[in-house]
C-alpha positions in Angstrom: -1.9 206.5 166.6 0.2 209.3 166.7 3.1 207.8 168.3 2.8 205.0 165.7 2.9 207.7 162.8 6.3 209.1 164.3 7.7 205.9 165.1 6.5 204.9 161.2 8.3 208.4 159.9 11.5 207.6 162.0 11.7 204.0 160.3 11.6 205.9 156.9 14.3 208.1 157.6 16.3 205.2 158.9 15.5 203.4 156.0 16.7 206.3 153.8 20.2 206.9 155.8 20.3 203.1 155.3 20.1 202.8 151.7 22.3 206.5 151.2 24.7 204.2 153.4 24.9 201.2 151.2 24.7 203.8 148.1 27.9 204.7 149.4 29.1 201.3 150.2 28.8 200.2 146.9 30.6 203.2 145.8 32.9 202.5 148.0 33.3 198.6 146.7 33.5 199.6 143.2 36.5 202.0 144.0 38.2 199.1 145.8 37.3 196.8 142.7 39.4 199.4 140.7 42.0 199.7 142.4 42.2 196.0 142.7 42.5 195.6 139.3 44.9 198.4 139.0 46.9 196.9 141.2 46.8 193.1 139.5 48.0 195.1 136.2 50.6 197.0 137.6 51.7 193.7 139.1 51.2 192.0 136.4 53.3 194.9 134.2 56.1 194.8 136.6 56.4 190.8 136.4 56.5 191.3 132.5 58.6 194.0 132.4 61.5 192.2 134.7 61.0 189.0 132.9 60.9 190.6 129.4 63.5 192.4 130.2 66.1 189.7 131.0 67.6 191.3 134.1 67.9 189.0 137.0 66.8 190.6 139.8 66.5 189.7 143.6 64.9 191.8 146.0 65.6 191.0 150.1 64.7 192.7 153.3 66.4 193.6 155.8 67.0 190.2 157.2 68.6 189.0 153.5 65.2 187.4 153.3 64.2 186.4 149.8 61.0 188.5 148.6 60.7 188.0 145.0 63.1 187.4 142.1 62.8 187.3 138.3 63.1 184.0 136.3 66.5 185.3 134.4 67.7 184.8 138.4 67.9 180.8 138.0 70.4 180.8 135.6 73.2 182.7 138.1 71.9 181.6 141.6 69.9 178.4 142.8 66.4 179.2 143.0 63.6 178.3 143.4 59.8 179.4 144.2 59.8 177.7 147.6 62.9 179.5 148.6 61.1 182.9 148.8 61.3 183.9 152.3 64.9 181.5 152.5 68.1 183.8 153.6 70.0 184.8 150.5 73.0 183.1 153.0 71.5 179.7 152.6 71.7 180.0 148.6 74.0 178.4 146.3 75.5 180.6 143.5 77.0 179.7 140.5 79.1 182.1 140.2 83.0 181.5 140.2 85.3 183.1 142.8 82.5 185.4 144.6 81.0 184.0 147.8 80.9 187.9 149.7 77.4 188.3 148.5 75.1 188.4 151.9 78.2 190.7 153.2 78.3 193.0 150.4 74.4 193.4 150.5 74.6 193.8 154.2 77.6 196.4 153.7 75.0 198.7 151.2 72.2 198.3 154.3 74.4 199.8 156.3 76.1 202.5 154.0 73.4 203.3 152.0 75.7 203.0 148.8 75.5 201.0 145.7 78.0 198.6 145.1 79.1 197.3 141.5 80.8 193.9 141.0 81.7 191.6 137.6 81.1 188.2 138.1 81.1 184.9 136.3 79.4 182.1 136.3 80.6 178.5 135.7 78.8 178.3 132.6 81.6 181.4 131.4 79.0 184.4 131.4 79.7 187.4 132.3 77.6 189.8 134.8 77.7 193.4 136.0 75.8 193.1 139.7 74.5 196.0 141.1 73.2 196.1 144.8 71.0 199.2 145.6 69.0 200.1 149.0 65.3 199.5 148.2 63.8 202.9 148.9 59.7 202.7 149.2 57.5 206.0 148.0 58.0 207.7 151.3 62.1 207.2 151.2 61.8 204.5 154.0 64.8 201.9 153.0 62.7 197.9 153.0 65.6 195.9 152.0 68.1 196.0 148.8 67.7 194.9 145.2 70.5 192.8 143.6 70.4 192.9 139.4 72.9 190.9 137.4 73.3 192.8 133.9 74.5 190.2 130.9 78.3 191.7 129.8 79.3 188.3 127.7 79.5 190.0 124.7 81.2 193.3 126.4 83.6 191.8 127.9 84.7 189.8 124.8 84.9 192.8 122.6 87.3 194.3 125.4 89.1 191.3 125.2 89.4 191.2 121.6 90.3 195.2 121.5 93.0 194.0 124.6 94.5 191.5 121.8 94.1 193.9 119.0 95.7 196.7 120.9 98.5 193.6 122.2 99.3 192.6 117.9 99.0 196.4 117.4 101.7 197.3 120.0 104.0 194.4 118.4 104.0 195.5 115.2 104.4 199.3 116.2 106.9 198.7 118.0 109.3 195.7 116.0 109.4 197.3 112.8 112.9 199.1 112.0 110.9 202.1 110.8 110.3 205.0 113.4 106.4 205.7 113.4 105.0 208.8 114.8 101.0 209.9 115.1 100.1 213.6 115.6 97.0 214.9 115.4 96.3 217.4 112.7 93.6 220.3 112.1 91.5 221.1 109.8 94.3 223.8 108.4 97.0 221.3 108.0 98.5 222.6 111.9 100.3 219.7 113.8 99.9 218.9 116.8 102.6 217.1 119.4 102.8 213.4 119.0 100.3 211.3 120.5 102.1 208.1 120.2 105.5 207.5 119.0 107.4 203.9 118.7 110.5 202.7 119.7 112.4 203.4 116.8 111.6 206.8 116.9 113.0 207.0 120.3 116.3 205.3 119.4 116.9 207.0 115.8 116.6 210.7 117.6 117.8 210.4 121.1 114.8 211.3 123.0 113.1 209.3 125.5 109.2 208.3 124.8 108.2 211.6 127.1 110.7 214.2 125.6 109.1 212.9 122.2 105.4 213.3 123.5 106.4 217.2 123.9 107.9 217.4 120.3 105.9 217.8 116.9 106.7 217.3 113.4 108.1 220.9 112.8 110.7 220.2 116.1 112.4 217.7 114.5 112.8 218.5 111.0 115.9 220.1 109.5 115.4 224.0 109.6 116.5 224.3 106.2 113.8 221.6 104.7 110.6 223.5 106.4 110.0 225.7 102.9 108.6 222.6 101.3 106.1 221.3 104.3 103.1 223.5 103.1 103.3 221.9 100.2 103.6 218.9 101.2 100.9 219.2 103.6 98.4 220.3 101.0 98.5 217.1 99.2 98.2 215.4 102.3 95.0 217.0 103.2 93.8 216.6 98.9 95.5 213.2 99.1 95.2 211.7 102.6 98.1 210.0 101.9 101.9 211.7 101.2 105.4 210.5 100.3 108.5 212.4 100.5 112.0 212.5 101.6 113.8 215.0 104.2 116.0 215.1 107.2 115.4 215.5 110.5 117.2 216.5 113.5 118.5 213.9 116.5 118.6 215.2 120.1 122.1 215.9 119.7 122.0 217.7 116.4 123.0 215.3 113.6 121.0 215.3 110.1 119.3 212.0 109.3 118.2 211.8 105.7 114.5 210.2 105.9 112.0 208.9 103.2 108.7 209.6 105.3 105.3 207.7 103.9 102.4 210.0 105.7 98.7 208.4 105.8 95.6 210.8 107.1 93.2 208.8 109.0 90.1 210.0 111.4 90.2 209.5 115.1 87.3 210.2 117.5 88.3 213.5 118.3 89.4 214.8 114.7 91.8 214.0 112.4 95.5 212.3 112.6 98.5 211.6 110.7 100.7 208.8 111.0 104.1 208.8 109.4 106.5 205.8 108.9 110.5 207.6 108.6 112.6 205.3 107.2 116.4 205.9 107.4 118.2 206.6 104.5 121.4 207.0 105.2 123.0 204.2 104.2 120.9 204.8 100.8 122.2 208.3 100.6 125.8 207.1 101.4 125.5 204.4 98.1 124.1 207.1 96.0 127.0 209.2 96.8 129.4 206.6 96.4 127.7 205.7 93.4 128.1 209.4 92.1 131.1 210.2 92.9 132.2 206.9 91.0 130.8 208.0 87.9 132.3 211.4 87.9 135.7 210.1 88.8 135.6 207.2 86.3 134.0 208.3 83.2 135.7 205.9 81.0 134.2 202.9 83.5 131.0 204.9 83.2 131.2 205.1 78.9 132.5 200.9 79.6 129.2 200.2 81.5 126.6 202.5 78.8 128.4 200.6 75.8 129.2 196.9 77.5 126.7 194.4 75.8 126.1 192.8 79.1 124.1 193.7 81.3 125.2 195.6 84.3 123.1 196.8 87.2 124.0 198.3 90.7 121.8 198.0 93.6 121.6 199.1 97.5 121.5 196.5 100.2 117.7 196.7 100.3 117.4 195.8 96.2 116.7 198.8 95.1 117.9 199.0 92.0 120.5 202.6 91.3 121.7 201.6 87.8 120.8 200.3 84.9 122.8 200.2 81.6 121.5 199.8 77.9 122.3 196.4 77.8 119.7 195.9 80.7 117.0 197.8 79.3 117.2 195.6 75.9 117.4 192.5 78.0 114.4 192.9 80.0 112.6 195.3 78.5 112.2 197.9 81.3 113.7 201.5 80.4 116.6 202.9 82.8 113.3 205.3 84.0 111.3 202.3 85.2 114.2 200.4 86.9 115.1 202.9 88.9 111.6 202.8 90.7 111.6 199.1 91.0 113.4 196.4 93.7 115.3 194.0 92.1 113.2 191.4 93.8 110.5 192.3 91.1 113.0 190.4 88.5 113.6 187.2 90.4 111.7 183.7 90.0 110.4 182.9 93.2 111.8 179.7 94.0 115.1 181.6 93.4 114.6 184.5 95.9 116.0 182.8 98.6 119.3 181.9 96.9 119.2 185.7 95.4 119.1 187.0 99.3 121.7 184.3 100.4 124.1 186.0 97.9 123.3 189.1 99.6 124.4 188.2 103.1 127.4 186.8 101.6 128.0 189.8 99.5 127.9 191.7 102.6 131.0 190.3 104.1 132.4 190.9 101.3 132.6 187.7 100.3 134.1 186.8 96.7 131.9 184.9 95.0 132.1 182.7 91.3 129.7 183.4 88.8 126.4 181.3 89.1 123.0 180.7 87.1 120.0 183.4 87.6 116.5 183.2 85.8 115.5 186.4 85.7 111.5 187.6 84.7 111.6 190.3 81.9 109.0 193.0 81.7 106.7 190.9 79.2 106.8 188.0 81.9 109.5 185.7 80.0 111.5 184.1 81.8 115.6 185.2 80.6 118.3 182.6 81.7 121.6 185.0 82.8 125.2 183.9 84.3 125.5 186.7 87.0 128.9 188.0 88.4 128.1 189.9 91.5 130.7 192.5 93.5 129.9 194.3 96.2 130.8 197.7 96.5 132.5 199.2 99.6 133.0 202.9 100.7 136.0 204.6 102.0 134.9 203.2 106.0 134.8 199.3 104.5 131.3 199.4 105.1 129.6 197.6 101.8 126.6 200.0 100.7 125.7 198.1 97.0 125.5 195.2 94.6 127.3 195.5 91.1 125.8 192.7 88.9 127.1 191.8 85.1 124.9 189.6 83.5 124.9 187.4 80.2 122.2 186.1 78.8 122.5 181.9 77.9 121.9 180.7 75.0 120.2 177.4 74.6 122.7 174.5 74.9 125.1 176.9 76.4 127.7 175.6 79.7 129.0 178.0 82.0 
């Protein structure tokens, strides 16, 4: 009875350690459970994430075995569920002009380096792929990871800045106007040109680098730099300037210049582009012009008192002279015309004809008088019979227009 009473106490205590056992068991299941369910979300995140995402991604071992790859994969390389496990060698890309894929991959196995590539597909999309080592928690290298990153619309704004920067460089650089860009401080201080055109080069002498060590104040006349502050302050006030000056060539000859000078921002501050236009020939007519007045003041009294209308303007049509006669004609004062281009006075369908005269007029041609329509300042429409002569300097060189001009009356021949 005894031995049946210990035997009986040693079942209990087995029975205890038993159930403590499956206590711990069940603790032990639950825990598992958890992390089971962890784990399905965090797979179930990671799927999301790389399909929400829209990376393609491919992940191999070291083999190039296929492990896993994201839906957005489909659209660049062949695949399909059944090929997991497949070498990425026996997969067909569509992707135009790359076929070293399963050697670049193997070359980042063996380097341990990323490698970035741009690709295209046949469809025209553009990709940025990446191939990485794929590193596991305890830094143990499994394989590599291959992502394809969308560039489409990247590349098709560099493309578009590529042409922009292309009609850019055109017109910077076939204009007859020199154009300069210099940056410019908050105080008005210049800065050495940042870009200059061709023009610019020609008209002083340098070359494009001597140029790109130069700033504004290098290459204007000494004598001219006592109105610059000035001139700057309105720029800064105004953002945009207009002035005449002269600058200094390479080899020390004063060009008289009419510069327009716009303030614009740029990423690292601001900058001020300048257009010079040369003025010489301008100067020269005004001269000429001048000097012809003060010689000839009886032609001058002759051109204030004719009743026709006389006018004198430069090769360009700006218009230097304008008589009495004109201003009661058209209606603009001898104030006004002087600002204006005698284009602003010519019909439309005649402008053609008007700059045909010109390039005659410039050979010094002689020419008959001929019919003009003419716009006056209150927009009527003023029927003339122009003589034009072209005025020539003391080198032969033609630097103006002189125009007489009588109005028609109705019914009236030439």
């Amino acid at each position: 009875n005894e031995e049946l009473q210990s035997t009986n106490e040693e079942l209990e205590t087995s029975k205890e350690e038993l159930q403590s056992v499956n206590e711990e068991l069940a603790t032990v299941n639950a825990e598992l459970q958890n992390k089971v369910a962890d784990l399905s979300r965090s797979n179930n995140d990671m799927n999301n994430l790389l399909a929400g995402t829209g990376i393609a991604t491919v992940f191999v071992d070291h083999q190039l075995r296929i492990l896993r790859f994201t839906p957005a994969t489909t659209r660049i390389i062949n695949l399909i569920l059944s090929d997991v496990g497949r070498p990425v060698t026996h997969i067909v890309s569509n992707l135009v002009g790359y076929d070293s894929l399963s050697a670049d991959v193997q070359t980042v196995l063996d380097s341990l380096m990323p490698k970035d590539v741009e690709v295209q597909t046949h469809a025209g999309d553009w990709y940025s792929m990446r191939i990485l080592p794929y590193r596991t928690l305890d830094n143990v290298i499994e394989g590599a990871v291959i992502t394809f990153v969308a560039i489409t619309e990247a590349k098709k704004a560099q493309q578009a800045l590529r042409d922009s920067e292309a009609r850019f460089r055109l017109l910077f650089n076939s204009g007859r106007d020199a154009i300069t860009v210099d940056r410019m401080g908050k105080d008005g201080r210049q800065s050495n040109f940042v870009q200059v055109n061709d023009v610019a080069c020609e008209t002083l002498g340098y070359t494009r680098e001597e140029m790109l060590r130069l700033s504004p104040r290098d290459i204007n006349a000494p004598d001219r730099s006592g109105q610059m502050p000035a001139i700057i302050e309105q720029l800064l006030e105004n953002k945009q300037v207009l002035f005449e000056t002269e600058q200094i060539s390479k080899d020390g000859h004063r060009i008289p210049v009419e510069i327009s000078t716009v303030l614009f921002q740029m990423d690292d501050g601001q900058a001020a582009m300048s257009v010079a236009r040369n003025i010489t020939e301008r100067k020269r007519a005004e001269e000429s012009l001048r000097k012809a007045t003060n010689d000839l003041p009886r032609l001058a009294v002759f051109v204030r008192h004719a009743h026709d209308a006389i006018t004198v303007q430069d090769m360009d049509g700006r218009i230097l002279a304008w008589n009495p006669a004109a201003a009661g004609m058209y209606g603009w004062s001898e104030a006004e015309a002087l600002t204006m281009n005698i284009r602003g006075l010519i019909a439309e369908p005649q402008r053609e004809e008007a700059l045909a005269v010109v390039r005659r007029l410039s050979r010094a041609e002689i020419l008959e008088p001929y019919r003009m329509q003419r716009i006056a300042k209150d927009g009527r429409t003023v029927e003339v019979v122009l003589t034009a002569t072209a005025l020539v300097d003391e080198a032969g060189e033609v630097y103006a227009i002189a125009t007489t001009e009588r109005r028609v009356k109705a019914n009236a021949n030439v």
